[in-house]
C-alpha positions in Angstrom: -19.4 -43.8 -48.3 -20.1 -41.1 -51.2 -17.0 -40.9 -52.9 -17.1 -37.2 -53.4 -16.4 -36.8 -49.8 -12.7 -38.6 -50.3 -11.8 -36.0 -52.9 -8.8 -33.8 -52.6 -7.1 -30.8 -53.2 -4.0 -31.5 -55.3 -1.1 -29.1 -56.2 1.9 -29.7 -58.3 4.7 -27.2 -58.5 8.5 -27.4 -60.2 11.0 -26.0 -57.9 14.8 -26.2 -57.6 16.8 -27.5 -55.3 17.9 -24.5 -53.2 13.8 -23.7 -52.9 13.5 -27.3 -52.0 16.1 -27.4 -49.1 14.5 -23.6 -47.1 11.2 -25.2 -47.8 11.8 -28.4 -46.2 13.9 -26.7 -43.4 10.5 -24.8 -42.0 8.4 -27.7 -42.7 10.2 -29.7 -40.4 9.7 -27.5 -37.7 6.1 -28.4 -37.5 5.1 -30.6 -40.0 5.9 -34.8 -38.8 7.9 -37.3 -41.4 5.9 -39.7 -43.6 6.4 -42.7 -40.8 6.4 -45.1 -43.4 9.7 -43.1 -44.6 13.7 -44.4 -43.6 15.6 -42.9 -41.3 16.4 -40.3 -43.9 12.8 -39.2 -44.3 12.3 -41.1 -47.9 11.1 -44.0 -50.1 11.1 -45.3 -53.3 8.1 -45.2 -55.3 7.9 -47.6 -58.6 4.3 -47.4 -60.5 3.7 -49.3 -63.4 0.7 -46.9 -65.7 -1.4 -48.6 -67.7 -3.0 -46.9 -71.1 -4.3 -48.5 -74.9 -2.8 -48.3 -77.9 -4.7 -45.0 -78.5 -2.9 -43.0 -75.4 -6.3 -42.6 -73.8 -4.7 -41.8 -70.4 -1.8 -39.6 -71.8 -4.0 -37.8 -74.2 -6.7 -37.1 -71.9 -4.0 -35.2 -69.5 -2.3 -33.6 -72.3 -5.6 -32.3 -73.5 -6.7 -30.9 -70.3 -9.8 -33.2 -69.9 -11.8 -32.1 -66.7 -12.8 -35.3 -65.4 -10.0 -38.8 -65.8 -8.5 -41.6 -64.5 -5.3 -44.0 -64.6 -4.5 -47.0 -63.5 -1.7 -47.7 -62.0 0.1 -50.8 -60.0 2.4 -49.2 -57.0 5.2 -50.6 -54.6 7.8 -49.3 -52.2 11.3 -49.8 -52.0 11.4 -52.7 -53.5 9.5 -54.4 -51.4 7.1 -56.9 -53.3 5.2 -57.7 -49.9 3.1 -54.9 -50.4 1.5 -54.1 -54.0 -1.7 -52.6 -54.8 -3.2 -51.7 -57.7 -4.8 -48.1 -57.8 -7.0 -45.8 -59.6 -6.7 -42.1 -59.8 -9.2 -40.3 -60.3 -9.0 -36.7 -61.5 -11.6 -33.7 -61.4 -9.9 -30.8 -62.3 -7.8 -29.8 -59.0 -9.7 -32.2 -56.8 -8.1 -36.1 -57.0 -9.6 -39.2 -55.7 -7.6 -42.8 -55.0 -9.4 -46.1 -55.1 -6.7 -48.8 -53.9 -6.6 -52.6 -53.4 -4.3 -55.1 -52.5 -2.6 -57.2 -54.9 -0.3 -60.5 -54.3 3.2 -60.5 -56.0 1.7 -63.8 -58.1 -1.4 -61.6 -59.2 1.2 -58.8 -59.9 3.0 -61.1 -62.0 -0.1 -62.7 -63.7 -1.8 -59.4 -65.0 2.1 -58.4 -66.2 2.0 -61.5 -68.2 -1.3 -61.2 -69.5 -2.8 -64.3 -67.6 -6.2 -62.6 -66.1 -9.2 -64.7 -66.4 -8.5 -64.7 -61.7 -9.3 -60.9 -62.4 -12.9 -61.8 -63.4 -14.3 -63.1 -60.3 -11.5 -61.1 -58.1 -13.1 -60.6 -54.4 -12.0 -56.8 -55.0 -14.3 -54.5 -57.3 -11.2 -52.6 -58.6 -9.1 -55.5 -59.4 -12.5 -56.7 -61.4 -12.8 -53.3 -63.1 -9.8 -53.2 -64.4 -9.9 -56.8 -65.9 -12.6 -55.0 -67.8 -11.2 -52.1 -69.3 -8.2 -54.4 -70.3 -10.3 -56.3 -72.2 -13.2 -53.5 -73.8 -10.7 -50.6 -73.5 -7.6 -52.6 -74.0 -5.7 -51.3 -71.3 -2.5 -53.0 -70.9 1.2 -51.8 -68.9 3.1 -49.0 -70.7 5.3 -47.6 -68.7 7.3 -47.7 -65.4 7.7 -44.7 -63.4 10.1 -44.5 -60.7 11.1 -42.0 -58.1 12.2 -40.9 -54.8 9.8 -39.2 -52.3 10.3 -37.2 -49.4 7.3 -36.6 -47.4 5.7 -34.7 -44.5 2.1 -34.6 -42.8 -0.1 -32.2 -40.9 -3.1 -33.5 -39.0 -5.5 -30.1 -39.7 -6.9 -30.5 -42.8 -4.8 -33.7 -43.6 -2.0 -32.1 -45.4 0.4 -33.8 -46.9 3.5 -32.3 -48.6 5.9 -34.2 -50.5 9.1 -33.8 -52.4 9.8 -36.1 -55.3 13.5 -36.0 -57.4 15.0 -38.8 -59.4 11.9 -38.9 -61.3 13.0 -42.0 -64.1 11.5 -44.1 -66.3 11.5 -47.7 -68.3 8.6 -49.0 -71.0 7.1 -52.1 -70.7 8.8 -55.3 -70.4 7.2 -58.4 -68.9 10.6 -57.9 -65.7 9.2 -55.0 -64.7 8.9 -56.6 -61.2 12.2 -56.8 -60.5 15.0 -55.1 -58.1 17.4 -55.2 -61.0 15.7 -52.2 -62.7 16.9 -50.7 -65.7 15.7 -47.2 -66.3 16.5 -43.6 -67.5 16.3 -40.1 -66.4 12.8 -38.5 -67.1 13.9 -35.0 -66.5 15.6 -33.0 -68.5 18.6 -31.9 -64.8 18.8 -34.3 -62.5 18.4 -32.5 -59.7 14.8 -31.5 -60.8 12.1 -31.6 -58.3 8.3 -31.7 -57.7 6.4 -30.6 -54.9 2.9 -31.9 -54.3 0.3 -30.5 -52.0 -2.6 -32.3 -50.9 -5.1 -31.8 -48.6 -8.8 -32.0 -47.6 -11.5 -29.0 -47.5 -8.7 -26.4 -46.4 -5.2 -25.9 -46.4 -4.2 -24.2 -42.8 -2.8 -20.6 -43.5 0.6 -22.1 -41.6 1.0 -24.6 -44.3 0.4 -22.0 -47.2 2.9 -19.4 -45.6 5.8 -22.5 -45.1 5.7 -23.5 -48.8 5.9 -20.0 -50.4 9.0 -19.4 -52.2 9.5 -16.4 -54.8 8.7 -17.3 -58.5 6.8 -20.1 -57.2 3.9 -21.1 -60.2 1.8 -24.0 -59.9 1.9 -26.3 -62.7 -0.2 -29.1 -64.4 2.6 -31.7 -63.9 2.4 -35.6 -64.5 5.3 -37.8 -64.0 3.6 -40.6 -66.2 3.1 -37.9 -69.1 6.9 -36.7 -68.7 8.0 -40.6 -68.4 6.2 -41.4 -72.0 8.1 -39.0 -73.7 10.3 -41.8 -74.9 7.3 -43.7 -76.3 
């Protein structure tokens, strides 16, 4: 499959929470919950970024490159059944996700450094990666953590989410762990970040349901707020 035809429309805005809780109240009137979501409609969402010792990933976003990518290994609620290691591609407001599996043992091997299984991986991203960590030097910097809230529309595959409790730990070798030890990333609390996604259009519903006075898209990145501390 051409890749450029699994690009998508990204948005990022900042909003509060009194925007947040109108704007979810008419999305829920005909958008559906994330089914992957608790009976409260959310998840956790821990990511651990990878970057060098030169920032590469961090300064390319801070720059404003065009065209970049992260890596990034991802898991839900805690749940260490279910890890995959991801690569996010970004081309200007268009973003593109390459995914594959990961065991909690190859998890915990690439967090301790032991990667020579990476090299004949049956996964091309899992093999990609064991390359840039070795002629990029890519290693884990950081561990982003947060809470999402998220709703779907079939036209257009929208997807609209709501993440809060945006925190943050650097690198330790216990990053897989339920016992995590982390700090606020934003500078309130109740801070919050909606995300829009979609495919070739986003239905005029949609665009009329998330409009809110003052609201301003942003160039927001939760792993660029989390390095703040280092």
């Amino acid at each position: 499959m051409d890749e450029k035809k699994r690009y998508r429309h990204e948005l990022k805005y900042a909003i509060g929470y009194s925007d947040y809780v109108a704007m979810r109240n008419r999305l829920r009137l005909v958008m559906m919950r994330d089914p992957h979501a608790s009976d409260e409609g959310i998840y956790r969402i821990r990511s651990i970024y990878f970057d060098n010792a030169d920032d590469k990933a961090l300064r390319e976003k801070v720059d404003g490159i065009q065209k970049r990518e992260k890596f990034r290994i991802r898991y839900y609620n805690d749940d260490f059944s279910f890890i995959t290691l991801e690569k996010k591609i970004k081309s200007d407001k268009l973003c593109l996700k390459c995914s594959a599996r990961l065991t909690e043992d190859e998890c915990r091997d690439i967090l301790s450094g032991n990667l020579e299984f990476m090299r004949t991986h049956k996964n091309d991203l899992v093999k990609e990666l064991y390359a840039k960590m070795h002629y990029q030097y890519l290693k884990p910097r950081v561990l982003v953590s947060y809470v999402r809230e998220a709703y779907i529309y079939p036209p257009g595959n929208v997807r609209v989410t709501f993440d809060s409790q945006i925190r943050t730990s650097l690198f330790t070798r216990k990053f897989l762990t339920k016992e995590v030890k982390d700090i606020s990333a934003t500078d309130k609390p109740q801070d919050m970040i909606l995300e829009v996604k979609y495919d070739a259009f986003m239905p005029g519903l949609i665009q009329d349901l998330i409009q809110v006075p003052g609201l301003r898209q942003q160039a927001f990145s939760k792993y660029g707020a989390c390095r703040r501390f280092g």
